[in-house]
Structures are given as structure tokens and as C-alpha cells.
N, C-alpha and C positions, 0 to 999 in steps of 0.2 A: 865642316860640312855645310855646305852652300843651305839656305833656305826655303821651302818649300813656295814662299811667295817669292821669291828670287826666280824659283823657275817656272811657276804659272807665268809671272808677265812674260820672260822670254820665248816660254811654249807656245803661250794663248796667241799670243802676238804674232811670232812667225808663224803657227800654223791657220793664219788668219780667221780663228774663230771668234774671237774678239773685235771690238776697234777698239782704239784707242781711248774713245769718247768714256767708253762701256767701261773701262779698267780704270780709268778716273773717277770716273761714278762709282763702284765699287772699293777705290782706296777711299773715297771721301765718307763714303758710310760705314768703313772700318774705323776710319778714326773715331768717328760718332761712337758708336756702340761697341766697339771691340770685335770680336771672335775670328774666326778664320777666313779668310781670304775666300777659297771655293764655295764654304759654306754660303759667304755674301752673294756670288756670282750664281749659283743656284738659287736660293731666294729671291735673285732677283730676275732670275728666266732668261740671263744671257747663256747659260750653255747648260743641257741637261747634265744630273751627277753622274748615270752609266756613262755618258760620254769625256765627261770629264776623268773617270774613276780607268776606264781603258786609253786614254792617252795618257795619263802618266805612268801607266803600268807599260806602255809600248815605250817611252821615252826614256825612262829612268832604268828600266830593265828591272822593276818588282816583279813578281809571280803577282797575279791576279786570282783571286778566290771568289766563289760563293757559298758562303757561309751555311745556306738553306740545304746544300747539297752535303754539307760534311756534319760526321756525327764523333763529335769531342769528346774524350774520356773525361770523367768527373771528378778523376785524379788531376788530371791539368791543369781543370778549369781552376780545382780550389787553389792553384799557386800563385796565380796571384787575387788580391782582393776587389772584392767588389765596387770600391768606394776607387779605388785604383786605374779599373777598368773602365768604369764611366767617366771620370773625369779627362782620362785619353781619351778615348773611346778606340781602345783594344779590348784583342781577345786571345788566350793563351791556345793555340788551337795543336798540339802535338808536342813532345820530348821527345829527344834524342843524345841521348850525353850527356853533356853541361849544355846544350844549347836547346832553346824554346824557339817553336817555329807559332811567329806574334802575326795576328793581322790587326794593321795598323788602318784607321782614316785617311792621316797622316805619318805617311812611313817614315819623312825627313825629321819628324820630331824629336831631337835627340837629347831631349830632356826628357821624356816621356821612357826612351831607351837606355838614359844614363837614370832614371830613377827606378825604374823595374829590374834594371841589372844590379844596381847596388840593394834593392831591396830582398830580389832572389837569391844571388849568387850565379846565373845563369847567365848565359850568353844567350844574346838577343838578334833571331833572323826577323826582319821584317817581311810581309806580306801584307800587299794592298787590299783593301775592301771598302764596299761602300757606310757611310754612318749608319746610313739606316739599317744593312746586313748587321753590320757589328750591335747595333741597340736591339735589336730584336733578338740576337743569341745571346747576349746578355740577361735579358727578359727570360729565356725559355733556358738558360742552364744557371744562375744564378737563384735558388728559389727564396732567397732574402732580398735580391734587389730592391721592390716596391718597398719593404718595409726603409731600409736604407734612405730611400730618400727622401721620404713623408718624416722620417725620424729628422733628418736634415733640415728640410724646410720649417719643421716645425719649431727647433731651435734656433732659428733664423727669424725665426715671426718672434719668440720668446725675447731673443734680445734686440730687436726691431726698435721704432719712435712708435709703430701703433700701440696703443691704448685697447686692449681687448677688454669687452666688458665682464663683468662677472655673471656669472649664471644667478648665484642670489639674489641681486639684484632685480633681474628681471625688464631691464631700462636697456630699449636699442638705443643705438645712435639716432640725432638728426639726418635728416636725408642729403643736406649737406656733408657731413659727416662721415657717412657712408660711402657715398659717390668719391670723395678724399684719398677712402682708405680701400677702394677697389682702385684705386689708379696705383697705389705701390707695391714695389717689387715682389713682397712674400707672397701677398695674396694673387698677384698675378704669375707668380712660380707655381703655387699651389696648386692654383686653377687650369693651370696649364697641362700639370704633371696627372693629373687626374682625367682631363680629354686622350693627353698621350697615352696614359694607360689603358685607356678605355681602347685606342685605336691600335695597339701593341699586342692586346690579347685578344682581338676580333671580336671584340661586344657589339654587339646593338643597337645598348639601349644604355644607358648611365641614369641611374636614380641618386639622387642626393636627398637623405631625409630628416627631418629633425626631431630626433624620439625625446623623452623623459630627461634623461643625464646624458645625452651622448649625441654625435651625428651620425649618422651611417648611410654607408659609401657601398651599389651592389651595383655590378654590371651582369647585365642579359651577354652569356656566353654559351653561344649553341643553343640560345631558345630555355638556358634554366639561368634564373640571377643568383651569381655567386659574392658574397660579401668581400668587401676588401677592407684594408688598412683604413682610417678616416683620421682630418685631421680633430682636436678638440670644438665640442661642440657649439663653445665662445665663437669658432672661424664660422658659422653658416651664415648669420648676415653681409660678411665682407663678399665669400663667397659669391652666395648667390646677386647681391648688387652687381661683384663682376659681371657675373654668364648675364645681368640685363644689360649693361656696359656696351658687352660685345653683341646683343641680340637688338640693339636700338631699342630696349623695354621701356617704360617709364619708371624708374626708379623711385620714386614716390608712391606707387599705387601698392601696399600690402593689404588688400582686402578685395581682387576681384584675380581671377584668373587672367595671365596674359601667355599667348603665343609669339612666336619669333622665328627668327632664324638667323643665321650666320655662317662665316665659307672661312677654311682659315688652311693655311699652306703647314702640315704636319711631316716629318719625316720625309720630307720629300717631296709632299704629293700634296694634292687638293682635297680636303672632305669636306661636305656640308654636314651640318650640325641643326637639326628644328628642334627646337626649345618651349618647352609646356613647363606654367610656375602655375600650380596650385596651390590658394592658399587654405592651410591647415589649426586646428588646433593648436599646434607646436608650434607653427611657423609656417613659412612658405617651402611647399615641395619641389623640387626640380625635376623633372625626367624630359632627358635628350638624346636625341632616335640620330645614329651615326649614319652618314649616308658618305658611303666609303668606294667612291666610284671605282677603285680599281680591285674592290671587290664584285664586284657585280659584273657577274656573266649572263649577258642577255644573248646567248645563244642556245638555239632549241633544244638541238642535237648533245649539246653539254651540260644540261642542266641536274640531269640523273635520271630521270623518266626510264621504267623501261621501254626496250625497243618497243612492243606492241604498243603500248602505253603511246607512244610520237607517233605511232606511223597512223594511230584515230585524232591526234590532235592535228598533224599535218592534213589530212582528209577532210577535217569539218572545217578549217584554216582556208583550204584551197578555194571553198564553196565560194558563189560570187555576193551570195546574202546571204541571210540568217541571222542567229542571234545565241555567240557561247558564251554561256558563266561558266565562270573559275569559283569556286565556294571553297569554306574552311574559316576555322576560327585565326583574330589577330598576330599579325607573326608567322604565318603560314608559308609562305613566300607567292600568295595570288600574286601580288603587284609585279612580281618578277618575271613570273608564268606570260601575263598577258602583255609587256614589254617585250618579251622574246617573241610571244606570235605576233606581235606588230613588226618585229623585225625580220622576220619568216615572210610576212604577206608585203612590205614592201618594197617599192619598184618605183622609176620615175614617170609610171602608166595611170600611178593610183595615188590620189590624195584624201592623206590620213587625218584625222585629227582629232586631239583627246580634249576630255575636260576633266581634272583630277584636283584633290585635294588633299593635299596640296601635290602640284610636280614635284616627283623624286628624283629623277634622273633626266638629263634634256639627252633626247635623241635625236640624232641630224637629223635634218631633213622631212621630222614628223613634226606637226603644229599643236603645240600642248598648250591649254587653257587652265587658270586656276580657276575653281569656285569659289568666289567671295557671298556669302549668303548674307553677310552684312548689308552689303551697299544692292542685295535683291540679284545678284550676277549665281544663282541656284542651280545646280544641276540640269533644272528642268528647262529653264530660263537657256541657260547656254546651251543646250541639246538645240533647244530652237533655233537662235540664232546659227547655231554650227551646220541645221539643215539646210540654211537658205548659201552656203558655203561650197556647196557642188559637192559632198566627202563620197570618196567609196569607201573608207572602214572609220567608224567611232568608236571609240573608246569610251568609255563612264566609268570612273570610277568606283561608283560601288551605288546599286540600287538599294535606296533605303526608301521610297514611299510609293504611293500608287503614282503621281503622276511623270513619275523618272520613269518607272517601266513602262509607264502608258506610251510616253512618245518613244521608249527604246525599243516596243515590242511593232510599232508603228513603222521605225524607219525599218527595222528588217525584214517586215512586207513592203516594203517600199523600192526593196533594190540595193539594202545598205549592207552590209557584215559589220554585223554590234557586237563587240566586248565589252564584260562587264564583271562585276564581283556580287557576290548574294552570300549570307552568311548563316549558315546551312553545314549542320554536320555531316550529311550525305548526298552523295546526287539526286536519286530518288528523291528525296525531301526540299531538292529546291525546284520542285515542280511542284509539289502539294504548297511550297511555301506562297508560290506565284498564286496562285489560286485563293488562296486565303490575303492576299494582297487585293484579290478583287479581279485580277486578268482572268477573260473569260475562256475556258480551256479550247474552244477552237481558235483563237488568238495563240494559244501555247503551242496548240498542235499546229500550226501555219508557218511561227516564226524561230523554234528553237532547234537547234541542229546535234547543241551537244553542251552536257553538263559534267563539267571536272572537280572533284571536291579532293583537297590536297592536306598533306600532311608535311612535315620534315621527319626525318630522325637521326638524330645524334649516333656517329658513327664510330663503333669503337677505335680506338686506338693502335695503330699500326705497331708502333714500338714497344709496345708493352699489353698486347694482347696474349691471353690466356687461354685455351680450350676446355670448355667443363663438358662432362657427359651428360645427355639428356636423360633425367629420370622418368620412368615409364608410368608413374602418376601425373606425371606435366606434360606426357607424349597422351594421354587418355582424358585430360582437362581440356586443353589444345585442341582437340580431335585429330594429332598430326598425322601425317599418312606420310612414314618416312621407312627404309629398310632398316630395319635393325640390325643386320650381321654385320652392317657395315660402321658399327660404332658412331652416329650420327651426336654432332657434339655443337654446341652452341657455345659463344664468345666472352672475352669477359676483359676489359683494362685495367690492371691493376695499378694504374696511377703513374707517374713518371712527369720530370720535368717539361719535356715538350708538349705534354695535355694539360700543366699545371694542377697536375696530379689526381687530374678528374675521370680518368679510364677512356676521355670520349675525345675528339678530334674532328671539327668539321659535320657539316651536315649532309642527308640528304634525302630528296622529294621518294613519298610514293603517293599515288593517285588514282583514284577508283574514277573511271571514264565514263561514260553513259552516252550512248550515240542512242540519238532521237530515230529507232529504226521504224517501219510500218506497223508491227504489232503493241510497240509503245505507243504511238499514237492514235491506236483504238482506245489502250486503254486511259490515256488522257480524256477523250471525249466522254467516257463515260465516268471520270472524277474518283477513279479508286483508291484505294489507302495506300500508305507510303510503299507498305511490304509487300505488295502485289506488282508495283512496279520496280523494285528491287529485285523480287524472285523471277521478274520475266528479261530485266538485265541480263542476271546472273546464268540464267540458260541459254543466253545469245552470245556469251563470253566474257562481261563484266569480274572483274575481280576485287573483294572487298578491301577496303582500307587493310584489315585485320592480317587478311591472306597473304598481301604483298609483303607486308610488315613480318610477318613469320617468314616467310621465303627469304626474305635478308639476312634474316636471324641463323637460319641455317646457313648463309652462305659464308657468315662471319664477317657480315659487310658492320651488321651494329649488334646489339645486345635483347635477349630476350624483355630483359626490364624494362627497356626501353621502348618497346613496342607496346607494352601493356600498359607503359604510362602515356602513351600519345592518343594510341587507338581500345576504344571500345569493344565489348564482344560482336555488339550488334552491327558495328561498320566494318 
């Protein structure tokens, strides 16, 4: 059987997707480092892998699969082994007879096909698929994978040349030392296996921490950090020297906080990684915020909102000034909300421009500023300068003192449309907040259009949801107003491989609106309490955190608990 590299260059080549320059460069960095051929060609941005992954399935005559769409028995899956399946990178995906229908990476692989067949007994159909499809089904139908490999790695670090120090001890290495033993293989397998994990099971957030007797390893998944495998607590200096390595940290500093960042090509794709090392008691702490752009939907209309919910933020969006906050506590998803209404308002009529801290996401054709408040480049500082810039809509990142909202509540009497963030459990509450900032309430009532204060909720699980009956002492706590003849029942996931057996899957917004209408703005002028301009919301058609939140619950979109863990009675 001819080989897989045998018929890239003759494919690549005739079907002129290549040059020739390109395919030289790529055998020359196969020698270097080893591994597969396309993989090299992908890594290195000469041909994307969907497009690589559908010509050779057009050329060679494989069937083409996506993985995401099929749902594998767990009988199959356990035929062949896990340790088996990575190191292909197949996946057993159907029986028939004696024969296993495989999706293969590399379908040509006929060691990969002469060692699963001698090891099953089975006959072997291949089926093409991409790496990254096949690692991620891996991930969500093997529930020992993680441990497998951390288990690996870590026998690999054991019979290594490094020198792990002993915990009795108590003696780090030299910072020479250090720097050494983050440049070799285990601790950069480690380190690597631990981001990929992090981006495999759609986290957040990666903490890395150094407790008593142990490291521990938790990643933010759906907004709750779930523990994972860790490797021994000997590896957290190597460790975290790497993540400064890769973050241009100073590697010598153990005694003051540093920030970072760093960009690095995962499965595929591109993620940014911002990196916060605090130093502790224990040790130094790591937590690194995943910025997974091809997770991030900045579309309005797709974000989860309900429809009324868009059709008041599209409305105060349209206005030509003004001034909306997004509010809700850290994790919320503000920054994403006000990304999509920058992408809602523009146009090549209107020049935007943010100042945030830091850029998350670059958006074409809008002009994003960082705030450096080191070198004096603050909030308030760059509002300045960004007025004398001609903007029609600003962005700020998030008001945190009197003289950020002085000039934000300034430029939207001015002609501007200002976004901004305020961190404020309620709508209602970031108008009293403003006031207690110091802005004077005919300034509030002049420049504000509309307050959004958001939540997420973790959304049960499609595959493995439950229906329970609502008990009529939780329908009279609640105060629900539902029929009862109609058996009204609320959600539940009882765990399964593709949620990693957490009942929940995926997130989603609800958000209590507040349009700045004429009777709100009386009663701003006259400075009332928070609950008074809540209760005159609420009779204009405002709907609370709480309510939305129930309304899901019923609809079996997420879980009762889970409402009750995000949202308060009183929002």
C-alpha cells in the first residue's frame, strides 16, 4: 500500500495547492522534528486541515465523517483501547460482523490497521476524519483518557535526566536551574497536555495551585471549576517556569505578581492564553483565562437573549448617543454582550473605538486600545485622547472611578454612543451605583439609555436529561403561576460522557433590561431607592433575573438548581 506522504506530494502538487518551495519546507521540518506530513503542512498555514481532510477523501475514495454529528455505542468504543487510539489517532466508531467501521487521521496507516486487527480480531474499514474531530471524541467517550496520559507523562518525567526536588526538603532549584529544566520534553509535554486539556473540555479558566502535600489542577467549565488529574507536586516549579517561558515572564521574580500573555496554534486553531502568577504562601499561583476565538460568537441575534430581550438592546444600540451599561458579576459574559453590539452598530459610516483591558478579541475594522495604567496610559487618560479622534461609538471597558464616568457620561451628551461595564447585581442598582460615584442624577437622567445586568446558566444536558415533577411546596416557594393538570415538570442531567458527567452542557445568557423610559427619569431626578426604580421597571415590562431564570427551567432549557445557584430571590 502506497504511503500517505507518497500521495500528498503527488495530490498537493498536481492539484496545485502547494508549490514546490512549500513541500520542501515542510519535508525539511519533518526531518527535524518528526511526525506527520499534513500535520507539518497545517502547522505551518500552507493548506487548511478541512481542506486537506476533503481532498483526500475526494482523491483516495475514503468516506468522510464528522465525528461531532455521530453518536458511538460504548460497546465499540471499549474495543479498542485508549492508549491505542491516541497514539493513532482513531476511533472505533460502529460493528458489523467481523468488521469495525475505524475513522482514521491517516487512513493509509497500515500499521496502525495491521496492529488493531491483530490486536482485535476484526477487520478493519477505514474512514477519514480530522485529528482534531477524532481527539475530541476521544476526550468525550473515553472517561479515563486524561488520567492515561498525565499517568504517562508522569512516568516519563520519573525515568527522565531531571532531578525533581524533594518536597522535605524544601530547596527550589537555581533560576538557572529552572529555566534548564522548563526547556525539556516532559515538562513541556506536561504543560502542554494540561492547556490542551483545558481547550478540549471548553474551560475558561486553568488554575494551577500549590496546596500542603499536592498540586491541584481545576479548570472553569460552564462557569463552575472542576478538579482534574494533577501532576506530583515536585512538578509545580518546572511547571510554572514553563507558562513564564512561554509568557515572556521574568523567570527570576518569585515574590511580586506578574501578568502575560501568549498565542499558541492548538488542535488546529489559534488560542490566546493571558496569564496571572500570584505569588502565595505555598508557592506561586497560576490562573490562565482561554481566549478561544473560535468559540466566541459575537453575533447578537445568536448569543441566547430572549427575542424581547434583542429587540430593547437593538433599540437603545440604534440611538445615535447615549450611554449603555452591561453589568453582572466576573464571568458573566459583559465583554461578549458589548463586542456583539459593537458589531450590531458597525458600518463603514461610523468610527468605533475601544479602550479595554486588556483586548480580548481584535475585531476588523474597530480600533482597540489597551490601558496601560503603569506608564499613566488609564482609562480616563485614553477616553481623552480617543475624543480628540472624531469616534461615533466608544467602548470602555469597565467603569471603575468617578473620573472614567465623568468623561463617559460627558461624551454621550456630547453626541457619542458609550459602552461600558459597571459591576452591579441589578439594573436598577447601577443607577443608584452612579450616584453614589458622585454623577449628578440630571447627568444620569440626560446621558443613559439603557441598563443590562446579565447572568449565564449552565444548560442541562441534551443527552442524558431527565424529567422530574414539580413538587407543589417548590411551585408555592417559587410563587410559580404554571397549570397543573398539565403535569408541569422541571429538568435534570444525570451525567454521561459528553457532559463529563456533569448533567450540564454549554451555557446560556438571561438578562434583566431596563430602558431609561420618561417615568424612570423622574424618578432619577428625585434620587429614589433602588426598589422603587425596580418596581416602576417591572410595570413597564422589565423582567427579573429570577423570572427569566424560572422560565428556562420550565422550558427544560437548564435546571432548577441552577437557577437558584446564579440568581438571587431579589433579582
Amino acid at each position: 500500500m502506497v504511503s500517505l506522504k507518497e500521495h500528498l506530494t503527488e495530490i498537493l502538487i498536481n492539484n496545485k495547492l502547494i508549490t514546490q518551495e512549500q513541500l520542501d519546507q515542510a519535508l525539511e521540518a519533518q526531518k527535524k522534528k518528526g511526525g506527520r506530513l499534513s500535520d507539518i503542512l497545517v502547522d505551518l498555514n500552507f493548506i487548511k486541515e478541512n481542506e486537506l481532510i476533503l481532498l483526500l477523501s475526494e482523491t483516495l475514495n475514503f468516506p468522510l465523517i464528522d465525528l461531532k454529528r455521530f453518536k458511538i455505542d460504548q460497546e465499540v468504543i471499549k474495543i479498542i483501547p485508549v492508549n491505542i487510539a491516541r497514539h493513532y489517532q482513531i476511533v472505533p466508531i460502529s460493528k458489523m460482523g467481523d468488521t469495525i467501521a475505524m475513522a482514521m487521521a491517516d487512513p493509509l496507516n497500515i500499521f496502525a490497521i495491521d496492529h488493531v486487527e491483530a490486536l482485535t480480531g476484526y477487520k478493519i474499514n477505514p474512514i477519514i476524519s480530522s485529528s482534531q474531530n477524532i481527539l475530541q471524541t476521544i476526550e468525550a467517550y473515553y472517561p479515563d483518557a486524561t488520567t492515561g496520559v498525565i499517568d504517562g507523562l508522569i512516568k516519563e518525567m520519573a525515568s527522565s535526566s531531571i532531578e525533581l526536588i524533594k518536597e522535605e526538603q524544601q530547596v527550589l532549584p537555581d533560576d538557572q536551574e529552572l529555566n534548564r529544566i522548563s526547556r525539556q520534553a516532559p515538562v513541556i509535554k506536561i504543560t502542554n497536555m494540561i492547556l490542551e486539556e483545558g481547550i478540549n473540555k471548553k474551560s475558561s479558566d486553568i488554575l494551577i495551585e500549590p496546596l500542603n502535600k499536592k498540586l491541584r489542577v481545576r479548570f472553569r467549565i460552564d462557569g463552575v471549576l472542576q478538579e482534574q488529574q494533577a501532576p506530583p507536586k515536585n512538578m509545580h516549579p518546572p511547571i510554572v517556569s514553563r507558562i513564564k517561558v512561554m509568557s515572556d515572564l521574568n523567570i527570576a521574580e518569585h515574590r511580586l505578581s506578574q501578568d502575560g500573555r501568549f498565542k499558541a496554534r492548538m488542535s488546529g486553531k489559534e488560542v490566546d492564553f493571558r496569564v496571572s502568577i500570584l505569588p502565595s504562601s505555598l508557592g506561586e499561583k497560576v490562573a490562565i483565562r482561554i481566549l478561544d476565538k473560535s468559540c466566541a460568537l459575537l453575533d447578537i441575534d445568536k448569543l441566547g437573549f430572549a427575542e424581547e430581550g434583542i429587540s430593547k438592546l437593538k433599540k437603545a444600540a440604534k440611538l445615535p448617543h447615549g450611554m449603555i451599561l452591561v453589568c453582572g458579576p466576573t464571568g458573566s459574559g459583559k465583554t461578549t454582550t458589548l463586542y456583539s453590539i459593537l458589531k450590531f452598530v458597525d458600518s463603514p459610516s461610523k468610527n468605533i473605538v475601544t479602550v479595554e483591558d486588556p483586548v480580548e478579541y481584535q475585531l476588523e475594522g474597530i480600533n482597540q486600545v489597551t490601558s496601560r495604567p503603569k506608564i499613566g496610559l488609564t482609562f480616563a487618560s485614553a477616553l481623552r485622547s480617543i475624543l480628540r479622534q472624531d469616534p461615533n461609538v466608544i467602548m470602555i471597558g469597565e467603569i471603575r472611578d468617578y473620573e472614567t464616568v465623568d468623561i463617559a457620561i460627558k461624551s454621550a451628551l456630547t453626541g457619542h454612543l458609550v459602552l461600558s461595564t459597571l459591576h452591579t447585581t441589578t439594573s436598577s442598582g447601577a443607577i443608584v451605583r452612579l450616584v453614589n460615584m458622585g454623577v449628578e442624577p440630571y447627568l444620569i437622567n440626560s446621558s443613559l439609555v439603557c441598563v443590562l445586568t446579565q447572568r449565564l446558566l449552565r444548560k442541562v444536558c441534551t443527552h442524558c436529561k431527565e424529567p422530574h415533577p414539580i413538587k407543589k411546596e417548590i411551585m408555592d416557594t417559587l410563587k410559580l403561576a404554571v397549570d397543573t393538570s398539565k403535569n408541569p415538570k422541571f429538568f435534570k442531567g444525570k451525567g454521561c460522557p459528553r457532559c463529563f458527567n456533569t448533567g450540564y452542557s454549554g451555557r446560556i445568557p438571561i438578562a434583566e433590561i431596563l430602558l431609561v423610559t420618561l417615568k424612570i427619569r423622574e424618578l432619577i431626578l428625585s434620587q429614589p431607592q433602588e426598589h422603587l426604580i425596580k418596581q416602576q421597571a417591572r410595570q413597564e415590562g422589565m423582567k427579573t433575573l429570577r423570572e427569566q431564570g424560572l422560565e428556562m427551567a420550565l422550558k427544560g432549557i437548564t435546571a432548577l438548581e441552577e437557577v437558584l445557584r446564579v440568581t438571587a430571590p431579589d433579582e
